[in-house]
C-alpha positions as CSV (number, residue, x, y, z in Angstrom):
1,X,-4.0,-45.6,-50.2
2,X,-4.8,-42.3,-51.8
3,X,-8.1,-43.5,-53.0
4,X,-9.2,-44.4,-49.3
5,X,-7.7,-41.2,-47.9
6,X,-10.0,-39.3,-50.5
7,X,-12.8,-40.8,-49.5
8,X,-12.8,-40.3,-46.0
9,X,-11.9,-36.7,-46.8
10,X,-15.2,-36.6,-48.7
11,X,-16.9,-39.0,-45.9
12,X,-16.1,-36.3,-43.3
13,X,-17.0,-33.3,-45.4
14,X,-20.0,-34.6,-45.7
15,X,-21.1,-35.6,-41.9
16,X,-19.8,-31.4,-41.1
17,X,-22.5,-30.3,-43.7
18,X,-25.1,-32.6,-41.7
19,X,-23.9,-31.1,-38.4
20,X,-24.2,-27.9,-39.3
21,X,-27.7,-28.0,-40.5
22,X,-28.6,-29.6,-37.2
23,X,-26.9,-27.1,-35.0
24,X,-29.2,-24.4,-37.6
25,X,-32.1,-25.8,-37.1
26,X,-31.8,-26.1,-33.6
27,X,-30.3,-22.8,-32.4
28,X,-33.6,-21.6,-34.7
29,X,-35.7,-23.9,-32.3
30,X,-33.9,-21.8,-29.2
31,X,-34.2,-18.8,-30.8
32,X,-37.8,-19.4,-31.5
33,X,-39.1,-19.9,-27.9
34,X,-36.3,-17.8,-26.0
35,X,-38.4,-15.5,-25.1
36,X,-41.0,-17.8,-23.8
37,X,-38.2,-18.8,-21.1
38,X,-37.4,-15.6,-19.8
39,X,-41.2,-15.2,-19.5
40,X,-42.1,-12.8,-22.1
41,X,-45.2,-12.9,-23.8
42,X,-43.9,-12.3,-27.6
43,X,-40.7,-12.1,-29.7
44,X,-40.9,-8.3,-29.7
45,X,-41.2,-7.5,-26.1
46,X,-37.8,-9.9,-25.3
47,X,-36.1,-7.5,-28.2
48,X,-37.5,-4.5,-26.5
49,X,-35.9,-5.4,-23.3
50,X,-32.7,-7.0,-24.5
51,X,-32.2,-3.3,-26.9
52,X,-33.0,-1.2,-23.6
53,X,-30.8,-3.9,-21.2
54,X,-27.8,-2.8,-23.5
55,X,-28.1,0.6,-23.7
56,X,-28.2,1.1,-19.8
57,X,-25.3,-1.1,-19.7
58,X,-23.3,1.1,-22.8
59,X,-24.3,4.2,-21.2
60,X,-22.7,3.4,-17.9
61,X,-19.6,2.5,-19.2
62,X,-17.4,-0.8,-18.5
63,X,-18.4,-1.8,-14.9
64,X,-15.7,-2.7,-12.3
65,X,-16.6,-6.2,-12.1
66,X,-15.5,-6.5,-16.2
67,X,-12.6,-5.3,-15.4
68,X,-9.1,-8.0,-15.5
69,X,-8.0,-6.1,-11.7
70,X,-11.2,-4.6,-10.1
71,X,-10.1,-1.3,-8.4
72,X,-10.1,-1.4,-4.7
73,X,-12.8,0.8,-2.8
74,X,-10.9,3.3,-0.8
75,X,-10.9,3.2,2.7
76,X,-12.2,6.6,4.5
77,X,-9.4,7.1,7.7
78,X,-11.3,7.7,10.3
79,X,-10.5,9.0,14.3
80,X,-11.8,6.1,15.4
81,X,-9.3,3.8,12.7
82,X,-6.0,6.4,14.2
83,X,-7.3,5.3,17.7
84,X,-7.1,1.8,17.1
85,X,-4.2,2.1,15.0
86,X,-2.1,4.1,18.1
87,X,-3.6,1.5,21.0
88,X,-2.0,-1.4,18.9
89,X,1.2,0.0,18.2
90,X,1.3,0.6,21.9
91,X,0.1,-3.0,22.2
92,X,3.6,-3.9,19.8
93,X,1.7,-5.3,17.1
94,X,3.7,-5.9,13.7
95,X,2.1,-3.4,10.9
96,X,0.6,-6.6,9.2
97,X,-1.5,-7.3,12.3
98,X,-2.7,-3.6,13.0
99,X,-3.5,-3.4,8.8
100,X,-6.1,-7.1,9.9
101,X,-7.5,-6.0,12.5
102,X,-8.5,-1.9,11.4
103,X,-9.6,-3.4,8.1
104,X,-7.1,-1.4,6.0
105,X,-3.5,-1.9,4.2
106,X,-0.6,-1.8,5.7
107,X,0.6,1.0,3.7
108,X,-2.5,3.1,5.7
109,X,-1.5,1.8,8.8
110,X,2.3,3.0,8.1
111,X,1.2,6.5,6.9
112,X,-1.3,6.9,10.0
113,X,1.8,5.6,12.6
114,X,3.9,8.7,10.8
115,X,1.6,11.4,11.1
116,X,0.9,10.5,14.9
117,X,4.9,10.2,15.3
118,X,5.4,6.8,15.8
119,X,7.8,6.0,13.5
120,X,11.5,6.6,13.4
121,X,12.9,8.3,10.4
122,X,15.9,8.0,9.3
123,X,18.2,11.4,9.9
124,X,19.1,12.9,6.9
125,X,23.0,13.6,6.7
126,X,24.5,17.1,4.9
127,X,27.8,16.4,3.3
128,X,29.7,18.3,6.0
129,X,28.2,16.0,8.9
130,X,29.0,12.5,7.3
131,X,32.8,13.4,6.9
132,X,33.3,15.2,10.4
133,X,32.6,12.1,12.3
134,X,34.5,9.7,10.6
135,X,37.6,12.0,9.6
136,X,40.0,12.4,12.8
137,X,41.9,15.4,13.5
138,X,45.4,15.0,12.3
139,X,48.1,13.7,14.4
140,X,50.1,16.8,15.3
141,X,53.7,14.5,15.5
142,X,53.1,13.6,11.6
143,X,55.2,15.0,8.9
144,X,54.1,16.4,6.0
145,X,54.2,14.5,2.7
146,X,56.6,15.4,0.2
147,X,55.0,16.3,-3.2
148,X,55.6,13.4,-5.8
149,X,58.1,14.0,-8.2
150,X,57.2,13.8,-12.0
151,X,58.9,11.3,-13.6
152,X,60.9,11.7,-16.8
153,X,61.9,9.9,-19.9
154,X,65.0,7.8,-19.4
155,X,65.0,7.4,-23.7
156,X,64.5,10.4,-26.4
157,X,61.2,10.0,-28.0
158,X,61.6,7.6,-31.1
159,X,61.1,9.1,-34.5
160,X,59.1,8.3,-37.5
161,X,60.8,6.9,-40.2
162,X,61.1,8.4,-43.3
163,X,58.3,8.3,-45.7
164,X,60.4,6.8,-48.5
165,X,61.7,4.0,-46.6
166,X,60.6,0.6,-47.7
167,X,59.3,-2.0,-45.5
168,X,62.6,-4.1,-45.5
169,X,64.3,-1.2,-43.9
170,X,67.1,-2.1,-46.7
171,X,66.5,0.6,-49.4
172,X,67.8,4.2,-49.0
173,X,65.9,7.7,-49.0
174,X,67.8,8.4,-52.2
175,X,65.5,8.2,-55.6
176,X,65.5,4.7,-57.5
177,X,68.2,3.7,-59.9
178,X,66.6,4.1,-63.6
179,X,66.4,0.7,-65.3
180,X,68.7,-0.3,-67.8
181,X,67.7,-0.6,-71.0
């Protein structure tokens, strides 16, 4: 079993040896007559262009389209796109439909309804306003509260026992009896 195992081992180690000498010899085929296929006229004119193709393309930098999350071309706001955006809110379009139709997100269309005042904002409350209106005025007929009374100890505070005592409680705070001998 070992034996066979070996020699397939060898068997295949041998057919990756052949396969890579055939993917040599033809990428040196490719490489050969590449240039002939992008229609250049010699080996040294393709390397001339490929060199000057890469340094245009280094010296601009990494190009939007490379990018994982292309950046999205910012949309100039117009008169024209705050016309449209006012005659559709007038129309009572939803934000979503006005941002379609202008051609522009729906956070633009948003901003654009605030700055033409067409959007309700929320009122802003100081801490003095938010409690007037939902304190009451005191009933006039309603005594006043008595102030609570502290309460105290119905016990004296336990003491520590002494230091000397044992843990059986049984022994006294009297020094030890001396053995006897």
């Amino acid at each position: 079993m070992l034996k066979e195992l070996i020699q397939s081992l060898n068997q295949a180690k041998a057919e990756v040896k052949a396969m890579e000498a055939k993917v040599e010899r033809e990428l040196k085929e490719a490489l050969a007559t590449i240039h002939s296929q992008h229609g250049f006229d010699s080996v040294d004119s393709f390397i001339q262009a490929v060199k000057k193709a890469s340094r245009d393309v280094e010296a601009k930098g990494r190009k939007a389209a490379d990018r994982a999350f292309p950046r999205a071309k910012r949309t100039q706001i117009t008169a024209a796109i705050r016309a449209t955006v006012k005659n559709l809110v007038a129309a009572g379009k939803s934000g979503a439909e006005i941002a379609e139709a202008a051609g522009i997100s729906s956070a633009s269309v948003q901003n654009i309804k605030k700055a033409l005042g067409l959007v309700r904002t929320a009122e802003k409350k100081g801490p003095g306003k938010a409690r007037a209106k939902k304190k009451a005025a005191p009933a006039a007929a309603k005594r006043k509260a008595a102030p609570k009374r502290r309460r105290t100890r119905s016990a004296p505070k336990k003491t520590a026992a002494p230091a000397a005592a044992s843990a059986h409680g049984s022994a006294s705070a009297e020094a030890p009896a001396a053995p006897p001998a």
